[in-house]
Each structure stands twice: as C-alpha cells, then as structure tokens.
C-alpha positions as CSV (number, residue, x, y, z in Angstrom):
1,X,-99.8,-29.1,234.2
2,X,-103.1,-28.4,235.1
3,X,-104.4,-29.7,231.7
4,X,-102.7,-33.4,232.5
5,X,-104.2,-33.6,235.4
6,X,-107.8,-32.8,233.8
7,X,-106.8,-35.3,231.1
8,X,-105.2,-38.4,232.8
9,X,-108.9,-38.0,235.4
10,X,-111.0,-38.0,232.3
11,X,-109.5,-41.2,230.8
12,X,-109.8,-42.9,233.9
13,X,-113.3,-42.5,234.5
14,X,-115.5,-45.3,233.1
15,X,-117.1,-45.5,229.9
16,X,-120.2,-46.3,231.1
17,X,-120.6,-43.4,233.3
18,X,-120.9,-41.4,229.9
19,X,-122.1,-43.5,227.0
20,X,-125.4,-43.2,225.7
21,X,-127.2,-46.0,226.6
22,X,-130.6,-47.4,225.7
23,X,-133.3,-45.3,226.4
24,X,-131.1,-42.1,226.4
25,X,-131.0,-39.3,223.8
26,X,-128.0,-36.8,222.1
27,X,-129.3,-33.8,219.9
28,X,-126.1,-32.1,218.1
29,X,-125.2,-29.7,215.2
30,X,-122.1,-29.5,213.3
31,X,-120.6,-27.3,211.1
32,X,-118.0,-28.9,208.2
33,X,-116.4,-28.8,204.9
34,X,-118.0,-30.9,202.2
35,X,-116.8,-32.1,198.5
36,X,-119.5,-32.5,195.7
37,X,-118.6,-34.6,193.2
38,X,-121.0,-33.7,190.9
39,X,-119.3,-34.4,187.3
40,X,-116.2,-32.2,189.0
41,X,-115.4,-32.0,192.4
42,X,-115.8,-28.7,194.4
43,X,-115.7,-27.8,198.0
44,X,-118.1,-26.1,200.1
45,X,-119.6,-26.0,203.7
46,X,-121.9,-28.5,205.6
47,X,-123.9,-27.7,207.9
48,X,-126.2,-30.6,210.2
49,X,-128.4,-31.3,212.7
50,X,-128.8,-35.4,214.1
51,X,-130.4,-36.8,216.7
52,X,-129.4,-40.0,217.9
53,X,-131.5,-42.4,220.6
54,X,-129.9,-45.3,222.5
55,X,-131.7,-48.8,221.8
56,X,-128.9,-51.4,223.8
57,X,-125.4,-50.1,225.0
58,X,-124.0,-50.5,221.0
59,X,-126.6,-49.6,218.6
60,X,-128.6,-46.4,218.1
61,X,-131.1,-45.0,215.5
62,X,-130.6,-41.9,214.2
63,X,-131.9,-38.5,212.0
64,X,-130.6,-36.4,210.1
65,X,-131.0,-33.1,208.4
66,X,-128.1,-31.6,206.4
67,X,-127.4,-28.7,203.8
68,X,-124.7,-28.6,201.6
69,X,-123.4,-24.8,199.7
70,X,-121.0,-25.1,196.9
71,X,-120.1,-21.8,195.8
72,X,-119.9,-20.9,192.2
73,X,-116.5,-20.9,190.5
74,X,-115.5,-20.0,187.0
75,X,-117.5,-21.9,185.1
76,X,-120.1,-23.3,187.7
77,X,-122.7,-22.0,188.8
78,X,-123.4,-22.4,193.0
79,X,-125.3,-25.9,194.4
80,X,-126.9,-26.6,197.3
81,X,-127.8,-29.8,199.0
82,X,-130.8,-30.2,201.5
83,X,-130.9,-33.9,202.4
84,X,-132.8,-36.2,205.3
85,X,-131.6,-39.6,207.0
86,X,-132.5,-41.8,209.0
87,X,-129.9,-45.1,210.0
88,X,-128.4,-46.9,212.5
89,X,-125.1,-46.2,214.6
90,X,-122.9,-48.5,216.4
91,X,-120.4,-47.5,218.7
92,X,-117.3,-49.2,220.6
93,X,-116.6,-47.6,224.2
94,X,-113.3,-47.0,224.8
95,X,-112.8,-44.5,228.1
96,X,-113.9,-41.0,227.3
97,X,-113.5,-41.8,222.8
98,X,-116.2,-43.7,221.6
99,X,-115.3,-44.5,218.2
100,X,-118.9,-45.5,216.1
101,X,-120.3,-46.6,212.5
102,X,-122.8,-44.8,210.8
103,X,-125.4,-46.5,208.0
104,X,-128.6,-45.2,206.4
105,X,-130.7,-44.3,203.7
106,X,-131.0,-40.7,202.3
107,X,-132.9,-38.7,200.7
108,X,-131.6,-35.3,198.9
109,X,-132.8,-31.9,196.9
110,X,-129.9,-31.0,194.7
111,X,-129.9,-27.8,192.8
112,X,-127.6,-26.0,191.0
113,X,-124.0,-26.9,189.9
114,X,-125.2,-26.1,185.8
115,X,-127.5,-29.2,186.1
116,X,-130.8,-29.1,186.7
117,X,-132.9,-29.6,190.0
118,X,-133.5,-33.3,191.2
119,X,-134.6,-35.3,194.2
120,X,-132.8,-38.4,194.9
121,X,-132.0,-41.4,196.9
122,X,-129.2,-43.1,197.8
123,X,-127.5,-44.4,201.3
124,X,-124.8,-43.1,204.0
125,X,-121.5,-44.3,205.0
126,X,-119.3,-43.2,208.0
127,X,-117.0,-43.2,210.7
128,X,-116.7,-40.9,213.4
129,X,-115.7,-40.2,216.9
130,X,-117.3,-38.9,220.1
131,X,-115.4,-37.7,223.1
132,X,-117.4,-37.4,226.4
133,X,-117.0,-34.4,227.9
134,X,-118.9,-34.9,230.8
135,X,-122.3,-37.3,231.5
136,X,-124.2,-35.0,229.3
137,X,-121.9,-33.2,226.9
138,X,-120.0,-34.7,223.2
139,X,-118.1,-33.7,220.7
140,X,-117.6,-35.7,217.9
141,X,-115.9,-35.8,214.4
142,X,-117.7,-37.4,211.8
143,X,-116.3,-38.5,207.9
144,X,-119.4,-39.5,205.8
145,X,-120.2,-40.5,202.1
146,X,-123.4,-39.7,200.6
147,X,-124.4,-41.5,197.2
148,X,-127.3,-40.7,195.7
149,X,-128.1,-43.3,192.7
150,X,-131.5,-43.2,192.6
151,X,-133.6,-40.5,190.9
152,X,-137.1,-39.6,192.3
153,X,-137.9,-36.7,190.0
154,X,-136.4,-33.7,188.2
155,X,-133.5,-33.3,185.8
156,X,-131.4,-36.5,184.9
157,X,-128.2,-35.0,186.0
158,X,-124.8,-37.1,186.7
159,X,-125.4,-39.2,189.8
160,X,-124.3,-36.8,192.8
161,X,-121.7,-37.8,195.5
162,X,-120.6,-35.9,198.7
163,X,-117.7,-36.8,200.9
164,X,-118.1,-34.4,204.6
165,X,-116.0,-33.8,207.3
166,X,-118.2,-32.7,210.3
167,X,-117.5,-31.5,213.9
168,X,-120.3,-32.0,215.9
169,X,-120.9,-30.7,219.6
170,X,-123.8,-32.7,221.3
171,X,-125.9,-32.8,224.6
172,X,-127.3,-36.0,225.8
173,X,-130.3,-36.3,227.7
C-alpha cells in the first residue's frame, strides 16, 4: 500500500521541479544488450557512459562513449565496438516520465567479427525514457540505432549496424 502512496505523490509533483533545465547537467552509465549486424546478426553487451547538458527546457547536447562485446560463436570469431558521440536530445515532460529523442553523429573502432579492423562514421537514432527519481536522480531506458556508412580507414568490411537496448541510472547536477 505503501508503494501507491509513494507512486500516486510522485506523479503529482511537477515536472518542472525535476527536469533538466538549461544550464543544468546529468552524467549516467548504462549497462545493455546490443545486436551487431555485421553481415549476420549476433548479440552481445553494451556498456555507456553520456553526459547530457540543458540548453532551454527541451533540447540538450549530449556525449557519448560506448563499447560493444560480441562474443564468438561457431564460426565467428568475437567483436568489439568502442564508439564516441556527440548530438542533440529533446525531451517532452510529462510528470515524473520524460519521454526524449536522441540524434548525432558517431564515430566507431570495430574489430573483430572475421573482418578486419576499421574506423568509421555514421549517425545515431533513438528513443528513450527518463523517470525522475527525485530533483537529482534518473533512470532511463534508451533504444538506439548506430549506422556506420562511412569508412575512415582500415579494412573495407560490410557496413556495420548496431541496434542497443540501454538502462541508464543518472545524477543531475
């Protein structure tokens, strides 16, 4: 019951006693399960670090740093990801759930997978959710697709794709 109460207190308390807001900061990590399409698909872990900073109530700039492992399998051999963004985020209030947009540009090291190593460049694309904890606390879910068309240097491997599932836990400040 206790729960309820907690729940029905959070939702009425305004959204703009928790947003980030212009100005304002949120450092998180995230931990996540990630799908390489890299001629096959295969699943691995994601693991990220963002920072996000407040330029009105809506829109935000934001980092990134993010590693992909894709373990070996029969006939693969493992593959690792290590990739850098930077973008934009805008995000919708709504009580203690801000629901947000996420676009940028990326830059990735991908190794392994039977192909040889490459740098590349491509762009982001996601969706995601933050719940407000409290003033200074999130936690947010985050679906992202990383294409990477553009080769910088190395091997002239299939163009990679990942598609991540990420749950991040955040502090503002």
């Amino acid at each position: 019951m206790r729960a309820w109460i907690f729940a029905l207190v959070g939702c009425l308390v305004p959204a703009s006693a928790h947003a980030l807001g212009q100005g304002e900061a949120n450092l998180s990590a995230g931990a996540g399960v990630a799908v390489l399409f890299q001629g096959t698909g295969r699943v691995g872990t994601q693991g990220e670090f963002r920072l996000v900073r407040g330029i009105s109530d809506a829109w935000s700039l934001r980092l990134g740093l993010q590693a992909t492992l894709v373990p070996s399998s029969q006939n693969t051999k493992a593959a690792t990801v290590l990739s850098q963004a930077a973008g934009v985020t805008w995000a919708f209030d709504a009580v203690n759930w801000v629901p947000f947009v996420d676009l940028g540009l990326v830059v990735a090291d991908v190794r392994g997978g039977g192909n040889p190593a490459s740098q590349r460049m491509g762009g982001q694309a996601g969706v995601g959710v933050d719940y407000l904890v409290s003033r200074h606390m999130a936690v947010s879910l985050l679906g992202r697709v990383d294409y990477y068309p553009l080769r910088l240097t190395g091997g002239d491997a299939p163009r990679p794709t990942q598609v991540g599932f990420v749950l991040h836990v955040g502090r503002a400040f």
